[in-house]
C-alpha positions as CSV (number, residue, x, y, z in Angstrom):
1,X,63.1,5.4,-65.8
2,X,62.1,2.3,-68.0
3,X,61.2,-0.4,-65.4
4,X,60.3,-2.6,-68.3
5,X,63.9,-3.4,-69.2
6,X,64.9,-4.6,-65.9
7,X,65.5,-8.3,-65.2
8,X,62.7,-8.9,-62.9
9,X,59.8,-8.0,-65.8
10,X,58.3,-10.7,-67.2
11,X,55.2,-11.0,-69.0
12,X,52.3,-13.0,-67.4
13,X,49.4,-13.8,-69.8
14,X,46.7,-15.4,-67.3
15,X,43.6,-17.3,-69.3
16,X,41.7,-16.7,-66.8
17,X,40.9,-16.1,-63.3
18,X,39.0,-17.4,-59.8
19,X,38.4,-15.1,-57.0
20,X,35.9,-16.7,-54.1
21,X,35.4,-16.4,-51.0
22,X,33.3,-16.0,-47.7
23,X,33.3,-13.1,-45.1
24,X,31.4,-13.4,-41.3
25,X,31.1,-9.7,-39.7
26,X,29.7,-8.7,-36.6
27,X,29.5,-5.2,-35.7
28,X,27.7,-2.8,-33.3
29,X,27.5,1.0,-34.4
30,X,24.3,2.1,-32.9
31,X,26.1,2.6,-29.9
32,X,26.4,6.2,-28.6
33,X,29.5,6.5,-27.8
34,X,31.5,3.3,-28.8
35,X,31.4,1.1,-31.9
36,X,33.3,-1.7,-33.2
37,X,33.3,-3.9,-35.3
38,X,35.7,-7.6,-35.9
39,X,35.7,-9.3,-39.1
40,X,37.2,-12.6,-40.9
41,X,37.4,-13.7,-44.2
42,X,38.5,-17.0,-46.2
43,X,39.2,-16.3,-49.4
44,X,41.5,-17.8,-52.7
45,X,42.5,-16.0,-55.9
46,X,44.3,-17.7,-58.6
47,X,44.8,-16.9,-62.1
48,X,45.3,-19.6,-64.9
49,X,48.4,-19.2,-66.6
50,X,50.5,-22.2,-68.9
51,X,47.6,-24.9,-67.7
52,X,48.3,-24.2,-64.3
53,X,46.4,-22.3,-61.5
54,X,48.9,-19.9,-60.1
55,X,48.1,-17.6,-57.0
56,X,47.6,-13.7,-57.5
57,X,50.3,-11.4,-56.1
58,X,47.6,-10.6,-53.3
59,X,46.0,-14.0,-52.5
60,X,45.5,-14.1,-48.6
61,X,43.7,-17.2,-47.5
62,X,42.6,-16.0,-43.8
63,X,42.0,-12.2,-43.3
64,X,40.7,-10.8,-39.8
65,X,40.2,-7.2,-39.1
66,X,38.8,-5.3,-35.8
67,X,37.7,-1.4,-35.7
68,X,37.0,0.1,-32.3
69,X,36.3,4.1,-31.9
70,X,35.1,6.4,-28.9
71,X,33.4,9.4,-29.2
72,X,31.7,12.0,-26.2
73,X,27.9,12.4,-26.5
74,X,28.8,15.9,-28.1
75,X,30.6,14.3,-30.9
76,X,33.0,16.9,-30.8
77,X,35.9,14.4,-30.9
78,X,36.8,11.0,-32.3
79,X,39.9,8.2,-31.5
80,X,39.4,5.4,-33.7
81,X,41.7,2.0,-33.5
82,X,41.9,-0.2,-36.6
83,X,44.2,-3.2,-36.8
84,X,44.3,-5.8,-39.2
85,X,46.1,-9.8,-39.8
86,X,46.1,-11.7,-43.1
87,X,47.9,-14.6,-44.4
88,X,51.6,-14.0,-46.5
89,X,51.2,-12.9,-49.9
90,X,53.0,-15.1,-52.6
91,X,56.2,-13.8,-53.7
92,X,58.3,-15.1,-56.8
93,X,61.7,-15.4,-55.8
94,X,65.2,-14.8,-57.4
95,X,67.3,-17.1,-59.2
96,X,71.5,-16.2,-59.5
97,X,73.3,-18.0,-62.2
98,X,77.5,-17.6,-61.4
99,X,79.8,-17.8,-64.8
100,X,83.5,-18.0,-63.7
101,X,85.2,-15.3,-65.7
102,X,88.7,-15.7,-64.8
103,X,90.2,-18.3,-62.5
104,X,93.8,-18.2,-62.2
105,X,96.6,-18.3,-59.6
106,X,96.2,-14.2,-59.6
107,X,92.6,-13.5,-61.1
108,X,89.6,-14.5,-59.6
109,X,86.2,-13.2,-61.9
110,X,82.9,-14.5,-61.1
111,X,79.7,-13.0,-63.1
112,X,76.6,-13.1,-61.4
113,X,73.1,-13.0,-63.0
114,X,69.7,-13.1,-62.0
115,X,66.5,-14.2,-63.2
116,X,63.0,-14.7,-62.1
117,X,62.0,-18.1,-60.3
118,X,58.7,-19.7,-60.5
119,X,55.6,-17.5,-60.6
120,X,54.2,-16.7,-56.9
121,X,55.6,-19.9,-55.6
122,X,56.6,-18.5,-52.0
123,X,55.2,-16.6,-49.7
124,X,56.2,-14.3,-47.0
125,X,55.2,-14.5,-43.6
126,X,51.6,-13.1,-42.3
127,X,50.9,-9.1,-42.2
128,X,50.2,-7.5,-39.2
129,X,49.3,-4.1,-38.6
130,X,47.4,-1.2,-35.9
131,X,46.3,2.6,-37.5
132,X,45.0,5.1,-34.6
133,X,44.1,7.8,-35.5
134,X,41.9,11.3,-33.1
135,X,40.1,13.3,-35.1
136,X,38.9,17.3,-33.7
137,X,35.3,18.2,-35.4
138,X,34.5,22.1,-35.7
139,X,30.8,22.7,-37.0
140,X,30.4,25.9,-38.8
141,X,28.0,27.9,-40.8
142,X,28.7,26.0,-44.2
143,X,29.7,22.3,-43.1
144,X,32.4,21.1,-40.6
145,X,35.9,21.2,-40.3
146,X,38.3,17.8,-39.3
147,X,41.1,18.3,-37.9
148,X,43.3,14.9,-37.6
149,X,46.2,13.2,-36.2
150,X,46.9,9.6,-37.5
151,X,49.8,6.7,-37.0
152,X,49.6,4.2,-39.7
153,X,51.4,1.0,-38.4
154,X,51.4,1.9,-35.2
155,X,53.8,-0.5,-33.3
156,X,56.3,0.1,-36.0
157,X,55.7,-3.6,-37.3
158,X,58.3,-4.9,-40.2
159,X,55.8,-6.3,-42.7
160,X,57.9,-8.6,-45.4
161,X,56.8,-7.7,-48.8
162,X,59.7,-9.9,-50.7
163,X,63.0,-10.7,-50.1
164,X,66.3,-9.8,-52.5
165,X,69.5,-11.8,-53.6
166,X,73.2,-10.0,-53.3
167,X,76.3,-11.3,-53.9
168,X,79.2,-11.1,-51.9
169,X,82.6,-11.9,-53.7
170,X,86.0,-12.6,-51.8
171,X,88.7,-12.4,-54.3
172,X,91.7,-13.6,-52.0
173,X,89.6,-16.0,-50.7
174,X,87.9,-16.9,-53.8
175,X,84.7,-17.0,-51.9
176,X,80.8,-16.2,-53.1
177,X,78.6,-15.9,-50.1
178,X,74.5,-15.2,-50.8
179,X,73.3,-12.9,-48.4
180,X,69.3,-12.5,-48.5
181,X,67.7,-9.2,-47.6
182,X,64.8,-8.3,-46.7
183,X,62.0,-5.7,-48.4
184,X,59.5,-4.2,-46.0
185,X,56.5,-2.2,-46.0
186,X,56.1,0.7,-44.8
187,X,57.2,1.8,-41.1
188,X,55.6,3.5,-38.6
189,X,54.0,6.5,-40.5
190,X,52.3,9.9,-38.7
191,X,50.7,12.0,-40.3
192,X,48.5,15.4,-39.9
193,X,45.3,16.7,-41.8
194,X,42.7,18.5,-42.2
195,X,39.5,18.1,-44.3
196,X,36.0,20.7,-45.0
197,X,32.8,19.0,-45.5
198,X,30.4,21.9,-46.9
199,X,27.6,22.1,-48.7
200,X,25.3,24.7,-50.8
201,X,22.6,27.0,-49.2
């Protein structure tokens, strides 16, 4: 309910920021029944925080992306296929602090604590993804009507958006193991819809 008072918030007070880049595209959509289209892109965003440059939260040095969709001469139908691969975004990861609160022949206390590490100074692997999606066009008297079927991540890929610290402690052992999990994206995600272009006589 307050998200602010959680360990992880910190605030970030940038001076300033650089975002630059360059983007090569090639495309055909003139085509009457296919187009496509494949694109890449180099790019760097930073912001300037405590004299240092520090990448953004979405800084993705290579980007490449590909559309390809088929559609009969009568247009009725559509089956589009759009994928996309960019570099890891930077992460900040967790630090955990152990205080010993008790350590004696029959009590074993540890306290663990965690706390922010430095700003965006790891990154997770690349992200990798494939949407399809078939869409049903109905012309009427007003406009048209889409009917549509979609799969967002298609292949089901397990895209890392951070990673998480837990603590494990043994008290008869008097063991503390780390175990690092890891935070996805979303899954494979279907969905149904319908939309209504129309327009005024």
């Amino acid at each position: 309910m307050f998200p602010e008072i959680n360990w992880d918030r910190v605030r970030i007070d940038p001076e300033r920021g650089l975002a630059r880049g360059i983007e090569l595209l090639l495309a055909r959509d003139e085509a009457r029944r296919i187009d496509w289209s494949v694109a890449y892109a180099l790019a760097s965003v930073t912001d300037h925080v405590d004299g240092r440059d520090i990448p953004r939260a979405t800084d993705q040095r290579h980007t490449v992306t590909a559309d390809w969709s088929y559609r009969p001469t009568s247009n009725k139908w559509r089956l589009s296929v759009a994928g996309v691969w960019h570099s890891g975004w930077p992460y900040t990861p967790q630090v955990v602090s152990l205080d010993t609160t008790a350590n004696t022949p029959t009590t074993f206390g540890i306290f663990p604590s965690w706390k922010p590490g430095e700003l965006n100074s790891e990154r997770v692997p690349s992200y990798r993804r494939v949407d399809a999606r078939w869409t049903r066009f109905f012309d009427t008297r007003d406009g048209r009507v889409s009917l549509f079927a979609e799969v967002y991540n298609l292949f089901g890929i397990h895209n890392r958006r951070g990673y998480s610290k837990n603590v494990s402690i043994d008290p008869q052992r008097r063991q503390v193991t780390f175990v690092r999990a890891n935070e996805d994206w979303i899954p494979r995600l279907p969905t149904v819809g319908i939309t209504w272009e129309f327009g005024g006589r």
